[in-house]
C-alpha positions in Angstrom: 3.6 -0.2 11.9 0.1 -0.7 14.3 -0.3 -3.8 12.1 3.1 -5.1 12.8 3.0 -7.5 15.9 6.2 -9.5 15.3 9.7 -8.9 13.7 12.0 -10.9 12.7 15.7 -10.7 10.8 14.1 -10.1 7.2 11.5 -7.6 8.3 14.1 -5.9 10.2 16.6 -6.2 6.8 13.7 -4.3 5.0 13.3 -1.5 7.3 16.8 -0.9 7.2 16.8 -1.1 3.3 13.7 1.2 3.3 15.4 3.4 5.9 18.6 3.4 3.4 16.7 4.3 0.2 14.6 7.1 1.8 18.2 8.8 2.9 19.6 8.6 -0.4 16.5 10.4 -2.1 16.5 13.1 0.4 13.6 11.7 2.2 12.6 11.3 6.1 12.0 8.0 7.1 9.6 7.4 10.2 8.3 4.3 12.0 4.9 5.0 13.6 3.0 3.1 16.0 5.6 1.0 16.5 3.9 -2.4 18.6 6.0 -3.2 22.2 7.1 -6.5 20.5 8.9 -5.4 18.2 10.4 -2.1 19.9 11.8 -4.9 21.9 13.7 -6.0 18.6 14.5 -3.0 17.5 16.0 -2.1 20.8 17.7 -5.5 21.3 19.9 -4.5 17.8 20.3 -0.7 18.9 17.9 0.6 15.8 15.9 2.6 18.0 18.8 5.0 17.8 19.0 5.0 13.9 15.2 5.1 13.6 12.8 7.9 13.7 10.1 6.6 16.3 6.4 8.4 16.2 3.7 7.4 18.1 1.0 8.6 15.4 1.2 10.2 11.8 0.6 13.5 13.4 3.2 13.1 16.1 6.0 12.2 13.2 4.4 15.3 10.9 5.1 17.7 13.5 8.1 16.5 14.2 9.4 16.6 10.5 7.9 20.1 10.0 
């Protein structure tokens, strides 16, 4: 997400269709890097509670492991 500097409705639809899709296959679903702007969003609508947040790939990796 570092090249992510604004969000709007649609991006945020994809995440959550991403973030739905990765569940049903069994799969973790991590946002990493996320940029202030749009943790602003995602806060705003309450996803940073049904989002994995990571600061960096190895950050998310550890945590996954």
């Amino acid at each position: 997400m570092s090249g992510v500097s604004m969000i709007d409705s649609s991006g945020v639809a994809s995440l959550l269709e991403a973030f739905q899709t990765a569940r049903k296959r069994g799969k973790e679903f991590v946002l990493v890097s996320v940029d202030e702007s749009v943790l602003r969003v995602l806060k705003l609508a309450r996803l940073d509670t049904v989002f994995h947040l990571a600061g960096d790939v190895a950050e998310a990796k550890q945590e996954m492991a």
